[in-house]
PDB file of N, H, CA, C and O in Angstrom:
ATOM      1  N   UNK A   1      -2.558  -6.481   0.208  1.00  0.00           N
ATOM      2  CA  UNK A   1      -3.467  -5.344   0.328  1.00  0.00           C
ATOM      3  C   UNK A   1      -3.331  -4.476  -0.918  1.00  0.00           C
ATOM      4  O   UNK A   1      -2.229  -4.104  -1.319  1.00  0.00           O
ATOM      5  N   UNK A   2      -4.369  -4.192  -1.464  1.00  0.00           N
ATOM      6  H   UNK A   2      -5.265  -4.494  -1.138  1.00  0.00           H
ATOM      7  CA  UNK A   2      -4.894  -3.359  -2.865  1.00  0.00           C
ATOM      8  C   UNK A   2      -4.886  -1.923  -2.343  1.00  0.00           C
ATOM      9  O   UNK A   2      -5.499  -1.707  -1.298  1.00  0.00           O
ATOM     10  N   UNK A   3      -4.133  -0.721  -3.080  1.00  0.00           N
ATOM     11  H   UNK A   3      -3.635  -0.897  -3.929  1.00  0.00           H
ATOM     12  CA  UNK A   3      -4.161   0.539  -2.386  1.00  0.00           C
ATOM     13  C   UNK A   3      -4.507   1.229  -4.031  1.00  0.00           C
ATOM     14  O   UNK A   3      -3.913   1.318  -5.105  1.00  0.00           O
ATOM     15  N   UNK A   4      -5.657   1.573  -3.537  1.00  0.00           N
ATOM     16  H   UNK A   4      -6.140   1.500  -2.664  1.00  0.00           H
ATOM     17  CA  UNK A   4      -6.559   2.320  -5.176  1.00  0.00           C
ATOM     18  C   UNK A   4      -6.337   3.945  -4.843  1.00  0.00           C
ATOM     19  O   UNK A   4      -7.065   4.589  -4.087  1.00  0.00           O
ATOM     20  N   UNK A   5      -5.398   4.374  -5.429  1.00  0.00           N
ATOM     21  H   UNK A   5      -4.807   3.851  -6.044  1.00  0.00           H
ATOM     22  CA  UNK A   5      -5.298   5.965  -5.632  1.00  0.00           C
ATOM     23  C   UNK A   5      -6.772   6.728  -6.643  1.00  0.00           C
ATOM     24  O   UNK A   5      -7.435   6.308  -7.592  1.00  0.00           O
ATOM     25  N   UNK A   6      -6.786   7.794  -5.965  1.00  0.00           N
ATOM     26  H   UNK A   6      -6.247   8.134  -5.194  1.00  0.00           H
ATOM     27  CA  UNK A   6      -7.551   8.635  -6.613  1.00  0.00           C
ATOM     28  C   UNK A   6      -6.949   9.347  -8.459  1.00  0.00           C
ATOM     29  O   UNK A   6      -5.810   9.731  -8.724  1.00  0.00           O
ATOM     30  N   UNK A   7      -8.071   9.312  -9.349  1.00  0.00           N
ATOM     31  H   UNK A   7      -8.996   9.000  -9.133  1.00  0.00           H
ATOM     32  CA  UNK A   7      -7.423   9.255 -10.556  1.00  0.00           C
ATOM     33  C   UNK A   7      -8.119  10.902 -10.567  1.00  0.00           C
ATOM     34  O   UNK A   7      -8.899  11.305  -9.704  1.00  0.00           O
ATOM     35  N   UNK A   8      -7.650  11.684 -11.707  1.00  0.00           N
ATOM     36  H   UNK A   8      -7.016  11.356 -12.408  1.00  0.00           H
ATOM     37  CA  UNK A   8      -7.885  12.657 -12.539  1.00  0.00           C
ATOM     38  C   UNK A   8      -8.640  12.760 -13.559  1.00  0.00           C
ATOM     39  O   UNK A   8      -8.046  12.201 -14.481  1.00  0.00           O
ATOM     40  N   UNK A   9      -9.775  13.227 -13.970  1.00  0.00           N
ATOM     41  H   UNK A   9     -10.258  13.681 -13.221  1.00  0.00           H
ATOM     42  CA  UNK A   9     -10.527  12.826 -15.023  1.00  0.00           C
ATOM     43  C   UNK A   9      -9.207  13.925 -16.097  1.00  0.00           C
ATOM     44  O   UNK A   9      -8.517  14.724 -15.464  1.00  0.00           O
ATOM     45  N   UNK A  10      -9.068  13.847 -17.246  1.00  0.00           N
ATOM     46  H   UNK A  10      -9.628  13.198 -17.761  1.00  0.00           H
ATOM     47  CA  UNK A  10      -8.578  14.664 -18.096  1.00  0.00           C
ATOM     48  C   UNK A  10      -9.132  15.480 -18.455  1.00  0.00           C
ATOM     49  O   UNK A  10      -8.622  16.600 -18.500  1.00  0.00           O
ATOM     50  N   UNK A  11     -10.791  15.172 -18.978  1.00  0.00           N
ATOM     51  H   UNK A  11     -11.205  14.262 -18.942  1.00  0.00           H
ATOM     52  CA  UNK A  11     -11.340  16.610 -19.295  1.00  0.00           C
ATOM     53  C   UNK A  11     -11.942  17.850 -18.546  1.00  0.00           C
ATOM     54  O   UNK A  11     -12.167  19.017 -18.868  1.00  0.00           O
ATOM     55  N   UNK A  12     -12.183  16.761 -16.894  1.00  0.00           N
ATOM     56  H   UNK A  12     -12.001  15.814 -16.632  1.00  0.00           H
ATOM     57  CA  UNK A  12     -12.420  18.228 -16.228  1.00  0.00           C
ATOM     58  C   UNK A  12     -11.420  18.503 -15.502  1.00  0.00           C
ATOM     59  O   UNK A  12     -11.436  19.717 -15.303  1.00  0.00           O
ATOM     60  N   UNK A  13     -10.096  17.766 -14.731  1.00  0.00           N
ATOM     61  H   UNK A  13     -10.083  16.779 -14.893  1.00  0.00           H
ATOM     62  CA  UNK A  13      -9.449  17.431 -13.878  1.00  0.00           C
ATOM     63  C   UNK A  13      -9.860  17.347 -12.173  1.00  0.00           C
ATOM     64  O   UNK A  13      -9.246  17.415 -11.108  1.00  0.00           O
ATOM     65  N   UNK A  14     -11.635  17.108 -12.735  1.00  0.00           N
ATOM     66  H   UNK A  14     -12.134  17.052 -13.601  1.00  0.00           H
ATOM     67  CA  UNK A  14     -12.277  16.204 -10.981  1.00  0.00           C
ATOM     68  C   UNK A  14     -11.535  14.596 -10.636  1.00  0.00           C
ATOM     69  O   UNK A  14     -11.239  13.787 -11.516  1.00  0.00           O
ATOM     70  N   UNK A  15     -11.358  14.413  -9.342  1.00  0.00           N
ATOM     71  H   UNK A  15     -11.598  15.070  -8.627  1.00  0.00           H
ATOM     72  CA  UNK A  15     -11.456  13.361  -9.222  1.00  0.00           C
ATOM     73  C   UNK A  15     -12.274  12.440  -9.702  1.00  0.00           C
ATOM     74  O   UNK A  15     -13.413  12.768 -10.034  1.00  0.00           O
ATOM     75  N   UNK A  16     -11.851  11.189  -9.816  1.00  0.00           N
ATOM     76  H   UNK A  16     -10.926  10.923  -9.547  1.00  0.00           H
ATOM     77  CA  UNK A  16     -12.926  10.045  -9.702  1.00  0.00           C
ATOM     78  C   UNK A  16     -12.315   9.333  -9.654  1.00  0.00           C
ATOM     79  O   UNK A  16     -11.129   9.262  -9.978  1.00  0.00           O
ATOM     80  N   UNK A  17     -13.483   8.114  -8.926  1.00  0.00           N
ATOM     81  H   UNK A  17     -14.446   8.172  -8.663  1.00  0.00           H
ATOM     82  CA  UNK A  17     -12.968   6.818  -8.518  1.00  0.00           C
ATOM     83  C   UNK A  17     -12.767   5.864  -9.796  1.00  0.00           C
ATOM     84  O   UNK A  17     -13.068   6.125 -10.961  1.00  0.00           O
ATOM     85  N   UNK A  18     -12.103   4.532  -9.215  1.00  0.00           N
ATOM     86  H   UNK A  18     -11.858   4.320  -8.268  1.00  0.00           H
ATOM     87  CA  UNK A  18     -11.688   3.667 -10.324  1.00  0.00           C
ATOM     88  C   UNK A  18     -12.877   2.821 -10.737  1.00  0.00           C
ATOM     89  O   UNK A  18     -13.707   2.780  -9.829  1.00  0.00           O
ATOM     90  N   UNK A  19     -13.170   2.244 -11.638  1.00  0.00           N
ATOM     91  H   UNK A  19     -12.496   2.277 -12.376  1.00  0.00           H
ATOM     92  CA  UNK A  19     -14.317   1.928 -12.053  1.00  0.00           C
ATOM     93  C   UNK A  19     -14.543   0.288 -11.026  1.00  0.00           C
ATOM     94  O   UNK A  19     -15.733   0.157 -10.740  1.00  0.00           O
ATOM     95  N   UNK A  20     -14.280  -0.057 -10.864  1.00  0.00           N
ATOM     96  H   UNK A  20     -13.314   0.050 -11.097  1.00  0.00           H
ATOM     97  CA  UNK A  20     -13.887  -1.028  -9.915  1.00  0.00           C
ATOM     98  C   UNK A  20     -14.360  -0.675  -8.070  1.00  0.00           C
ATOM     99  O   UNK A  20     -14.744  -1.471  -7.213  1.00  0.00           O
ATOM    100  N   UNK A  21     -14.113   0.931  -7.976  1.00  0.00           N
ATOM    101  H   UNK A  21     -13.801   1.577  -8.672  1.00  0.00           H
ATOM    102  CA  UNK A  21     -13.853   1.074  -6.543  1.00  0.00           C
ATOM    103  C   UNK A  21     -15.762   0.760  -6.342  1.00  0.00           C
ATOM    104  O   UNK A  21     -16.606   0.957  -7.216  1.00  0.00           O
ATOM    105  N   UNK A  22     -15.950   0.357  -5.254  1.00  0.00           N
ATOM    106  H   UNK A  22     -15.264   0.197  -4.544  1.00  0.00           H
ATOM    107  CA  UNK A  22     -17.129   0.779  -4.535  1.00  0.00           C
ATOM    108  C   UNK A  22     -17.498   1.859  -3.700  1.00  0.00           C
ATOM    109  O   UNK A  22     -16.607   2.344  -3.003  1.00  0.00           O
ATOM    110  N   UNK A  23     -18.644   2.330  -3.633  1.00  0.00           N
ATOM    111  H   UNK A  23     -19.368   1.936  -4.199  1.00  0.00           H
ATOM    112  CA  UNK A  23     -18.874   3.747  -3.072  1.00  0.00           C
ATOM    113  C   UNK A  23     -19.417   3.024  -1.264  1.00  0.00           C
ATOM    114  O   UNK A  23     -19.658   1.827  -1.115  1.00  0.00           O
ATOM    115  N   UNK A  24     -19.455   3.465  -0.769  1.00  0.00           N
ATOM    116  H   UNK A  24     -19.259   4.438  -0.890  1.00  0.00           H
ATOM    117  CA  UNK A  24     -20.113   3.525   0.586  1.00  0.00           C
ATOM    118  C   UNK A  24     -21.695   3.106   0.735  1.00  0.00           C
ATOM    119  O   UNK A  24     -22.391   3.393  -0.238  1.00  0.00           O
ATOM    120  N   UNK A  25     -22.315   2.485   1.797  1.00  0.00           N
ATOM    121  H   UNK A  25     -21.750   2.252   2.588  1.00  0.00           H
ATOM    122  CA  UNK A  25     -24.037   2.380   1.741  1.00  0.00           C
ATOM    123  C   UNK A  25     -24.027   2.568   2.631  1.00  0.00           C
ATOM    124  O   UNK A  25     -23.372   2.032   3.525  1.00  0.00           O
ATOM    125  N   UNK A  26     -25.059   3.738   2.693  1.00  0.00           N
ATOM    126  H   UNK A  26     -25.592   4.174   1.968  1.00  0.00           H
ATOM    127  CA  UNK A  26     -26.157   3.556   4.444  1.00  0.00           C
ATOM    128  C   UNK A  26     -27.129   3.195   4.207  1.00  0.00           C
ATOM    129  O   UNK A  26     -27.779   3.363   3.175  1.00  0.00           O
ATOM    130  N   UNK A  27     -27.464   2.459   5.431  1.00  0.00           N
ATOM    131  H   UNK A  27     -26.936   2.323   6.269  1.00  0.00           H
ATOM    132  CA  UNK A  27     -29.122   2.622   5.515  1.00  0.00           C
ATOM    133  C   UNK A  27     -30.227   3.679   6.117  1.00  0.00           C
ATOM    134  O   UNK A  27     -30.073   4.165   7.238  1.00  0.00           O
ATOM    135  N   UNK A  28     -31.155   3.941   5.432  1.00  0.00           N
ATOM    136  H   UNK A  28     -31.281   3.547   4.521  1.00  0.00           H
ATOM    137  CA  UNK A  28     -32.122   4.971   6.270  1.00  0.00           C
ATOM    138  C   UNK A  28     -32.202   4.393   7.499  1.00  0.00           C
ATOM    139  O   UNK A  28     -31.675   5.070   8.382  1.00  0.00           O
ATOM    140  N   UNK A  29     -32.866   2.981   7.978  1.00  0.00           N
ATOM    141  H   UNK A  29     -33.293   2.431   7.261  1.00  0.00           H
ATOM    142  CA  UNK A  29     -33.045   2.694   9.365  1.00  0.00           C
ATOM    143  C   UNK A  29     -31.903   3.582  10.106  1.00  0.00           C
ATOM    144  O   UNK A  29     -32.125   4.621  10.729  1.00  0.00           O
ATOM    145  N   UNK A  30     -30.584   2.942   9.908  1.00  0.00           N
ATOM    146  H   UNK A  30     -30.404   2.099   9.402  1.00  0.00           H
ATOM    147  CA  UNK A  30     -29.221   3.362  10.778  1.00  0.00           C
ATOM    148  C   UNK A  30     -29.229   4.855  10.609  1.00  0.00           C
ATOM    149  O   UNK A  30     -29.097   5.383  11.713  1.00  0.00           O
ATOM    150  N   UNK A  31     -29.334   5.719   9.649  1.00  0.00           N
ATOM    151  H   UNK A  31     -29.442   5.290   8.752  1.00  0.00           H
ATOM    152  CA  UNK A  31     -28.883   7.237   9.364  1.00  0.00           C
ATOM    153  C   UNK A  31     -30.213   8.084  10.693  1.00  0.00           C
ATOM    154  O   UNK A  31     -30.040   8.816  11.667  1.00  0.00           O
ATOM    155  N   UNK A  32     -31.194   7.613  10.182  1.00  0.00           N
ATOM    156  H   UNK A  32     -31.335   7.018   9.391  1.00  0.00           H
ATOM    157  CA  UNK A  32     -32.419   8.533  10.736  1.00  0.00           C
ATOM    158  C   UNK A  32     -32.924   7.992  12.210  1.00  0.00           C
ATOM    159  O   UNK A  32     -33.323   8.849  12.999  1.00  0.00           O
ATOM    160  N   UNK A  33     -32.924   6.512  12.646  1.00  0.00           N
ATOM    161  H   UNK A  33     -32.599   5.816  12.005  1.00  0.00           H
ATOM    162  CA  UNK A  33     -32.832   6.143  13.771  1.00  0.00           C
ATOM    163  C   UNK A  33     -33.869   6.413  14.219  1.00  0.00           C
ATOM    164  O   UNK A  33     -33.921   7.154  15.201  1.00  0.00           O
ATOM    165  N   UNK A  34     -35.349   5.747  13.472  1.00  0.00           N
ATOM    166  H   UNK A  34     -35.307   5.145  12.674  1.00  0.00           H
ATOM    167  CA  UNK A  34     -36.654   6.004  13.723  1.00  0.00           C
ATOM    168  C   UNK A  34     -37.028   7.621  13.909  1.00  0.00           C
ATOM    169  O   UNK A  34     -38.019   7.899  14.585  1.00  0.00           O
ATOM    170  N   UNK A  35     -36.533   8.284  13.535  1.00  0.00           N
ATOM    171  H   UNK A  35     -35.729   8.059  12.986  1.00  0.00           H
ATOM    172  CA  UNK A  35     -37.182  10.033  13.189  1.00  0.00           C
ATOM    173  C   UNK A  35     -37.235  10.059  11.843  1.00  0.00           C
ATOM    174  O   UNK A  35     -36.658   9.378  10.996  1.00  0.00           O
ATOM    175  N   UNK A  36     -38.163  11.118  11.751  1.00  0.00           N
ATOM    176  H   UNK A  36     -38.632  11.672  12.439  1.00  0.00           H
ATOM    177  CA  UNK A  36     -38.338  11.100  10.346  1.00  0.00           C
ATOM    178  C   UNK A  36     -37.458  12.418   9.749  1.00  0.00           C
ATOM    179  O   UNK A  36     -37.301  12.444   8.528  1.00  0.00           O
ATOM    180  N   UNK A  37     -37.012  13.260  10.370  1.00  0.00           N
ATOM    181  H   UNK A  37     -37.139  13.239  11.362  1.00  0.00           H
ATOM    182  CA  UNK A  37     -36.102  14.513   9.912  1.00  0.00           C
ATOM    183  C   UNK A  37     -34.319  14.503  10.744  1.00  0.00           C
ATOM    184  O   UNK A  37     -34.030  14.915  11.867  1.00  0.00           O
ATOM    185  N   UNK A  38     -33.410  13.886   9.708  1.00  0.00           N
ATOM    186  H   UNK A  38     -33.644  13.551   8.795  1.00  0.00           H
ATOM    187  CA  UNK A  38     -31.860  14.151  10.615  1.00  0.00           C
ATOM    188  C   UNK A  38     -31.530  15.558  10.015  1.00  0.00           C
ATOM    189  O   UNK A  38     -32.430  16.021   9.315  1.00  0.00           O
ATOM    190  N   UNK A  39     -30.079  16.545  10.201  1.00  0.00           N
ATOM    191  H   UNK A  39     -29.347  16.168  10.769  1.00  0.00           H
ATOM    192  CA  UNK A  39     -29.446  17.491   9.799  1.00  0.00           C
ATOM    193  C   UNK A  39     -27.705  17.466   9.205  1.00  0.00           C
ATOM    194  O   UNK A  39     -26.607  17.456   9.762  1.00  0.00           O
ATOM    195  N   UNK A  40     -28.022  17.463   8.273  1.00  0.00           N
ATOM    196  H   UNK A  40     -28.913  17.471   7.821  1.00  0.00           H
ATOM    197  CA  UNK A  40     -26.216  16.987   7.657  1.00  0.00           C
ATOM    198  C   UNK A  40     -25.739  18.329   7.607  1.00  0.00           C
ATOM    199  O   UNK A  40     -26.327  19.332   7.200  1.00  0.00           O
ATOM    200  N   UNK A  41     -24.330  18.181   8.185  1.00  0.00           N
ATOM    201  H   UNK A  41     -23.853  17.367   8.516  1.00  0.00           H
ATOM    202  CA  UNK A  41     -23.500  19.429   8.471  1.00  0.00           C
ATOM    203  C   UNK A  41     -22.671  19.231   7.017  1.00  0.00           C
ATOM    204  O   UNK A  41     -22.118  18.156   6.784  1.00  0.00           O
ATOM    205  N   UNK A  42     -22.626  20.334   6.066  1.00  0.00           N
ATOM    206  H   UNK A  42     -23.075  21.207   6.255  1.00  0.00           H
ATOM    207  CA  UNK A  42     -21.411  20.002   5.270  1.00  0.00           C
ATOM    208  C   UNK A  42     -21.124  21.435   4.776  1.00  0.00           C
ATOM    209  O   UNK A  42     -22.018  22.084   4.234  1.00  0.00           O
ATOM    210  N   UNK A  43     -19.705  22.006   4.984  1.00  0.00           N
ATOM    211  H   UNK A  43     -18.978  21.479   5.425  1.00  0.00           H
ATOM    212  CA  UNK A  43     -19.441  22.841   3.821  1.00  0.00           C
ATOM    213  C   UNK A  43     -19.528  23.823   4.735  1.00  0.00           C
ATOM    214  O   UNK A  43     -19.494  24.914   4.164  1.00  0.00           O
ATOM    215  N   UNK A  44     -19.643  23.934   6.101  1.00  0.00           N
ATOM    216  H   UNK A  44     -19.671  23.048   6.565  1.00  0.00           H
ATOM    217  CA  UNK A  44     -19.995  24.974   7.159  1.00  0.00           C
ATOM    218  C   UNK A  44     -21.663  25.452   7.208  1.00  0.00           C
ATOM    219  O   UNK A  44     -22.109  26.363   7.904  1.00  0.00           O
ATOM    220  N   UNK A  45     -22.397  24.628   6.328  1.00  0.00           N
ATOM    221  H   UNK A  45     -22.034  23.887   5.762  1.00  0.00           H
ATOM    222  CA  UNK A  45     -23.786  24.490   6.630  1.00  0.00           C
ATOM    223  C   UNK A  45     -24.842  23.577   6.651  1.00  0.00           C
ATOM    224  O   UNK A  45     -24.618  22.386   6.436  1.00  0.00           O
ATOM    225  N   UNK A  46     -25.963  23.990   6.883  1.00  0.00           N
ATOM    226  H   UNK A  46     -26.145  24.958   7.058  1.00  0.00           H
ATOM    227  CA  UNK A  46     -26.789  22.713   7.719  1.00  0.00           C
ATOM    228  C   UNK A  46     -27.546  22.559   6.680  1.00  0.00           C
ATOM    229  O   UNK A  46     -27.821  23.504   5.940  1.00  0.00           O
ATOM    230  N   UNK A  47     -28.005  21.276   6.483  1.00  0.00           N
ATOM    231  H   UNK A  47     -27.782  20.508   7.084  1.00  0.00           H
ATOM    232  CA  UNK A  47     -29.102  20.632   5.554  1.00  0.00           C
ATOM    233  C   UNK A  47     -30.219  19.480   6.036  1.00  0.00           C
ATOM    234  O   UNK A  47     -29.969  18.369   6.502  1.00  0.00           O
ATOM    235  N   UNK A  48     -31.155  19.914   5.854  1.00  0.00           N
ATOM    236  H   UNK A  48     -31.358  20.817   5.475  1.00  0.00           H
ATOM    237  CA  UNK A  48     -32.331  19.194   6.688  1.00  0.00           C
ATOM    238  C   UNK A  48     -32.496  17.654   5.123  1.00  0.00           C
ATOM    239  O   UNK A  48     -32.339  17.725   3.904  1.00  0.00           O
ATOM    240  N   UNK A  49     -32.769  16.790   5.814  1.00  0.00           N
ATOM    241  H   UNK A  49     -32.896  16.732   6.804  1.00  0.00           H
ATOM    242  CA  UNK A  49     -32.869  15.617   4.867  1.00  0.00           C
ATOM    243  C   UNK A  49     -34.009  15.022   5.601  1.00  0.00           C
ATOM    244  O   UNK A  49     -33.828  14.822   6.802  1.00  0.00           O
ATOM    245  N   UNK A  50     -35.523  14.604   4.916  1.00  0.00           N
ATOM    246  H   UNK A  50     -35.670  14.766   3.940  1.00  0.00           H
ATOM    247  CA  UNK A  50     -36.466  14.533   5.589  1.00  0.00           C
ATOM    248  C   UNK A  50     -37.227  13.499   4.861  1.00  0.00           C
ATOM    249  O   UNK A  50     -37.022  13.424   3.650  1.00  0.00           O
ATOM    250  N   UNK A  51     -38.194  12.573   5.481  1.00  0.00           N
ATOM    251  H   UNK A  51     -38.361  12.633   6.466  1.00  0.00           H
ATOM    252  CA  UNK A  51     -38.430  11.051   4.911  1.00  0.00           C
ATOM    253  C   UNK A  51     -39.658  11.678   5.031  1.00  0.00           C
ATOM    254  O   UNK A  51     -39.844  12.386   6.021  1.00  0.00           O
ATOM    255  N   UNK A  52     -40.774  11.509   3.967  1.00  0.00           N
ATOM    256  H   UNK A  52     -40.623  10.934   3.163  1.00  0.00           H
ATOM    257  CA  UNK A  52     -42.012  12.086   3.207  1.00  0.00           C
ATOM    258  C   UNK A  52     -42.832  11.103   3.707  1.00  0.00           C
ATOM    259  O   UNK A  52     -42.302  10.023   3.970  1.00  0.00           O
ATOM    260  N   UNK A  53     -44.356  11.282   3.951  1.00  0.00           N
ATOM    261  H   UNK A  53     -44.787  12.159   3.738  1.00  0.00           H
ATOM    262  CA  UNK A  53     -45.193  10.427   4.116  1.00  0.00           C
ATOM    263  C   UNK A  53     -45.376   9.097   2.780  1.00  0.00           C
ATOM    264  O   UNK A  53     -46.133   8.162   3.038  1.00  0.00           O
ATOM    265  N   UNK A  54     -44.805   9.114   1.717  1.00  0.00           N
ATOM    266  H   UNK A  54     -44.190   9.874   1.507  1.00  0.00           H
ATOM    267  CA  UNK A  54     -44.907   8.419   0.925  1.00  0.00           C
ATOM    268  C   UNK A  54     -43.744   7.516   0.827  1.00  0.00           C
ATOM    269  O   UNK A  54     -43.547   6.522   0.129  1.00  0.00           O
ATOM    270  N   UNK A  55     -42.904   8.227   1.860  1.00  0.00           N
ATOM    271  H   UNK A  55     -43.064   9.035   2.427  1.00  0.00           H
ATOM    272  CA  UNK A  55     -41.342   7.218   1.963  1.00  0.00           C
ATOM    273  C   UNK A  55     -40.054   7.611   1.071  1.00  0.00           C
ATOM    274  O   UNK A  55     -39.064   6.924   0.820  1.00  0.00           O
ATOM    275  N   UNK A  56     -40.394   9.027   0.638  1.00  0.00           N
ATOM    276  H   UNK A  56     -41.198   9.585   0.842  1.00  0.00           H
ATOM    277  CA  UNK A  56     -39.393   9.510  -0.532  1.00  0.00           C
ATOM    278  C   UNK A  56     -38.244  10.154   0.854  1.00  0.00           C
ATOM    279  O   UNK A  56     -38.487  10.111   2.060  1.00  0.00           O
ATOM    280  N   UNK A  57     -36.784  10.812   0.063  1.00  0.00           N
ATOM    281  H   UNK A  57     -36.587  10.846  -0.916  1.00  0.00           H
ATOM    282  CA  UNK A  57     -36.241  11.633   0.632  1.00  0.00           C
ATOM    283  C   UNK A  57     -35.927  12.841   0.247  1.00  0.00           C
ATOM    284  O   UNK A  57     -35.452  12.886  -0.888  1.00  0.00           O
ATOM    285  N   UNK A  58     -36.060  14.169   0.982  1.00  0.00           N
ATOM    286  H   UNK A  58     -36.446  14.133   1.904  1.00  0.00           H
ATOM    287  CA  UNK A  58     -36.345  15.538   0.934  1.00  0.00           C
ATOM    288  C   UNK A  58     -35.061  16.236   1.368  1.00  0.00           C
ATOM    289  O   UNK A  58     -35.008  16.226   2.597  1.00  0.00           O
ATOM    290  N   UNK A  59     -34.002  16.841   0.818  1.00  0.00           N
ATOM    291  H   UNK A  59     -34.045  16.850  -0.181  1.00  0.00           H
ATOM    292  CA  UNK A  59     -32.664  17.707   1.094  1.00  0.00           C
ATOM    293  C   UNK A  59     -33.312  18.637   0.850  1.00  0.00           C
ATOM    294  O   UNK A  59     -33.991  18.685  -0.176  1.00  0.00           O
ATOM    295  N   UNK A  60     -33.256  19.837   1.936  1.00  0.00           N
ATOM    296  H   UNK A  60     -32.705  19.798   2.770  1.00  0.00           H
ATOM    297  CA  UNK A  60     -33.175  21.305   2.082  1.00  0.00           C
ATOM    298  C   UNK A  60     -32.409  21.836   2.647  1.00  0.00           C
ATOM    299  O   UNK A  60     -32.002  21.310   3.683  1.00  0.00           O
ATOM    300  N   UNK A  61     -31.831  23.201   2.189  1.00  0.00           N
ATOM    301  H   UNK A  61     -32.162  23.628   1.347  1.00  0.00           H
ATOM    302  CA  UNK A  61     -30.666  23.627   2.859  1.00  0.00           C
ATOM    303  C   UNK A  61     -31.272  24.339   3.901  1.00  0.00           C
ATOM    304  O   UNK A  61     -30.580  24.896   4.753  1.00  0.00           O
TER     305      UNK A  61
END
């Protein structure tokens, strides 16, 4: 088992991943679950994320 620590950038000292790591995927089907508007909680507030008649995606706080 491969255990990938979180690195330090030097010039800003943000994290980042290893160039190697992979990030996560969702899918819209699975996230939105046939609606067209879900609400992501982050940071102690709410954000509306909303699928456009043209099929784009829309974040508002």
């Amino acid at each position: 088992m491969m255990v990938e620590l979180e690195k330090k950038d030097a010039g800003t000292g943000q994290a980042s991943l290893p160039a190697e790591a992979t990030l996560p995927e969702y899918d819209t089907q699975t996230l939105f679950a046939g609606r067209r508007e879900i609400v992501i909680h982050h940071a102690g507030a709410d954000y509306r994320m909303k699928i456009t008649k043209q099929g784009k995606l829309i974040l508002n706080k």
